[in-house]
N, C-alpha and C positions, 0 to 999 in steps of 0.2 A: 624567491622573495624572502628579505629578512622578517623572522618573526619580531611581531611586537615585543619587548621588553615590561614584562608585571612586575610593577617597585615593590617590595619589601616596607613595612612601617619604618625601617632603622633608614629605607634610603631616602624615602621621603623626608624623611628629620633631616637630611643631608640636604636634599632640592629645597627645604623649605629654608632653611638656613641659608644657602648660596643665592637664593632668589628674595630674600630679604634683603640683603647689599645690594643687589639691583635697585630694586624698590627705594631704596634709604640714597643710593646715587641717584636715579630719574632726579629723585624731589630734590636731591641739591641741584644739578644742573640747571630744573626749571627754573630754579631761584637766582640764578646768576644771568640766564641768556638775557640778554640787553642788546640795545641799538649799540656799535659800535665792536662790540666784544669779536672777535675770530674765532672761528670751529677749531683752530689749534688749539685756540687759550683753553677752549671746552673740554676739547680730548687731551691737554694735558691735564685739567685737573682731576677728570674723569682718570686719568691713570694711577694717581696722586691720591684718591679716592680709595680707591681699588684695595691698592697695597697697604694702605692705613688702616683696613679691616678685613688683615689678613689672607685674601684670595688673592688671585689673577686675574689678569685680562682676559675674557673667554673668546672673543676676537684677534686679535692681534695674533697675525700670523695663518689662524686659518686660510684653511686654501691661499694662502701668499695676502692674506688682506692684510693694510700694513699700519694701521691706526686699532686705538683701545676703543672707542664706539665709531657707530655709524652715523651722521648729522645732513639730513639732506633737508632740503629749503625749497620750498614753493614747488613748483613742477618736478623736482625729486621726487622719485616714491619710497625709494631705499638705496641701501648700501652707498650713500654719500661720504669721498673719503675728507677727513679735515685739512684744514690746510690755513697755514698764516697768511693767504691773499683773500681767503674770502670772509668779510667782514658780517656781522650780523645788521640789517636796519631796520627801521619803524614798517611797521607792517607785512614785515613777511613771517612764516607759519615756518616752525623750524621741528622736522622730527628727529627724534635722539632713541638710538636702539643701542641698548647695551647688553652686554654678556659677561660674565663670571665664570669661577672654576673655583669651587670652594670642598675641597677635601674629594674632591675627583668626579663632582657632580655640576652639573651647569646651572647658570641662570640666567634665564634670558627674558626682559620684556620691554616693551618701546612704548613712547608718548608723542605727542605733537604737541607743540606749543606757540601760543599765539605772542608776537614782538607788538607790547603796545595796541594800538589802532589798527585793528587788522579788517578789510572788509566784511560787508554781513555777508557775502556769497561764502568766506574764511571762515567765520565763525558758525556755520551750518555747517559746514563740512564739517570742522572739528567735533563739531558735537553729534553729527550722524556717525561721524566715523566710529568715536567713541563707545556712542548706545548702543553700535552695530557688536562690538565687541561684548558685551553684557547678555545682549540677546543670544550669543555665541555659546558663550558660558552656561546661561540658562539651559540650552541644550545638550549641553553636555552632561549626561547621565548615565549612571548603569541601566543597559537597557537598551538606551539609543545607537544613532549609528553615525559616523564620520559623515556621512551626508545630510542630517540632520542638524546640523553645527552649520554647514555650508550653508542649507536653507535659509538657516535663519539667519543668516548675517546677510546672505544674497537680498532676501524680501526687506528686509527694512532699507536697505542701501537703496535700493532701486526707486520701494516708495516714495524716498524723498530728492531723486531725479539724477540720482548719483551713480557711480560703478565701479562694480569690485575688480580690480586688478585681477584675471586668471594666472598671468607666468611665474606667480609665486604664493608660497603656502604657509600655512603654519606647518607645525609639525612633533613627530614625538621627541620628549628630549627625557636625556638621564647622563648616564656618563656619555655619552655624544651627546653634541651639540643641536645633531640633525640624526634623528632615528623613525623608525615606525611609528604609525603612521602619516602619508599628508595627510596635511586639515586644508583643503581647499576653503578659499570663502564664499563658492557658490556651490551649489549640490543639489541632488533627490532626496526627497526625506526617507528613509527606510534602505539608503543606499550606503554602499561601504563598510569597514571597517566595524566591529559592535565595541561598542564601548563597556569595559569590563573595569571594577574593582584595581586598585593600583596603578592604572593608565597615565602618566602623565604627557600631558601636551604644551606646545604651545599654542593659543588662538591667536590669530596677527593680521587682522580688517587693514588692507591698502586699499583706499578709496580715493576715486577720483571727481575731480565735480565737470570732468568733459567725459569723452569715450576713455576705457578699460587698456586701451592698446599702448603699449608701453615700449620703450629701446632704451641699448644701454649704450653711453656716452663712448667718447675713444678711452680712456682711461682704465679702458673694461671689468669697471665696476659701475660706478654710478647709474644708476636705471630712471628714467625720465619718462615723463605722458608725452605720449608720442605727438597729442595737438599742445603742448604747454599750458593744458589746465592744469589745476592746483590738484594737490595731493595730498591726504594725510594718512598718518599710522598709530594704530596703537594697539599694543599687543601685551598678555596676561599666560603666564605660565601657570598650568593647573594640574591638580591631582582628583583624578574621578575615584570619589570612595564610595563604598559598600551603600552610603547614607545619608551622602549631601557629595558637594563639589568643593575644593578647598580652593581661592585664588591664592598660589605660593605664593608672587610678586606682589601684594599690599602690604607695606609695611604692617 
């Protein structure tokens, strides 16, 4: 098993910096998705984005993915590739997961966002998804343990009649994109991983508002709820220090 990777203060100043261009692209993107717009039009500006404050795509290209983020829409959970036929419209819930590479350090975090008039079965979800993420965070201390993160994203998710996606994870990140350890969103508390000083993660809540059971399209990327209930995402890259929890990804 690969060991966890302990950041350095000078590399965190790297993750923090790479994972603020994240941050500062989400809120543009939110600001543009509209009724009518293309997931191209998004992923090219999102590219366009990128390069105008100096990093990379931290996507494109991995493992052969072939788009600068990822945009999937309603019963998408993730890895949705862009494309100029699929149009944005009123009321559907669009997740946008972005990555960076900023002086050899990644940044990665994701939103969902509601198009207009979106149902109130949509706008629970968004908002469970997202509290479930916070609650995530919260657990995430020196002290605790990888399963304790799960916990708590698992119990709020459930209470309010929802479920966490198991076939994918958060996970550590630094110079990879995907490192030690997974962050499951469900867990034992006192299980896993111990969360130590320097640890950077990502936490990334895929919530569904039917059953957890998920498949991925022919395109062998796009990953879909297996009954075509709705899906949201949204994910926070962090650094566990000494004496608090830092969110990288908040502007």
């Amino acid at each position: 098993m690969t060991a966890i990777v302990i950041k350095t203060n000078q590399e965190i100043k790297y993750l923090r910096e790479s994972n603020r261009i994240v941050a500062l692209l989400l809120r543009y993107l939110a600001g543009i998705v509209r009724p009518g717009v293309t997931t191209a039009y998004l992923d090219h500006q999102a590219e366009r984005f990128i390069h105008k404050h100096g990093a990379v795509p931290g996507f494109k290209g991995y493992m052969g993915y072939p788009a600068t983020v990822c945009i999937s829409i309603n019963d998408e959970v993730v890895h949705g590739i862009p494309s100029p036929k699929r149009v944005i419209k009123e009321g559907d819930i669009v997740s946008i997961d972005a990555g960076v590479i900023l002086k050899g350090f990644y940044g990665d975090a994701a939103i969902t966002v509601p198009v207009g008039g979106v149902s109130p079965e949509a706008r629970k979800l968004l908002q469970v998804t997202e509290e479930s993420l916070y609650k995530g965070i919260e657990a995430a201390v020196v002290g605790n343990r990888v399963g304790d993160i799960g916990y708590a994203v698992q119990q709020w998710v459930e209470k309010h009649g929802f479920s966490v996606v198991r076939d994918y994870t958060g996970h550590g990140i630094g110079r990879k994109l995907h490192e030690p350890p997974q962050v499951p969103n469900y867990g034992e508390r006192g299980k896993g991983a111990l969360l130590r000083p320097g640890m950077t993660i990502a936490i990334e809540p895929m919530v569904n508002a039917g059953g957890f059971e998920v498949k991925t399209r022919n395109d062998g990327w796009t990953v879909v709820t297996a009954d075509h209930s709705l899906s949201a995402h949204f994910e926070h890259t962090i650094a566990i220090m000494e004496d608090r929890t830092e969110i990288l990804s908040r502007p």
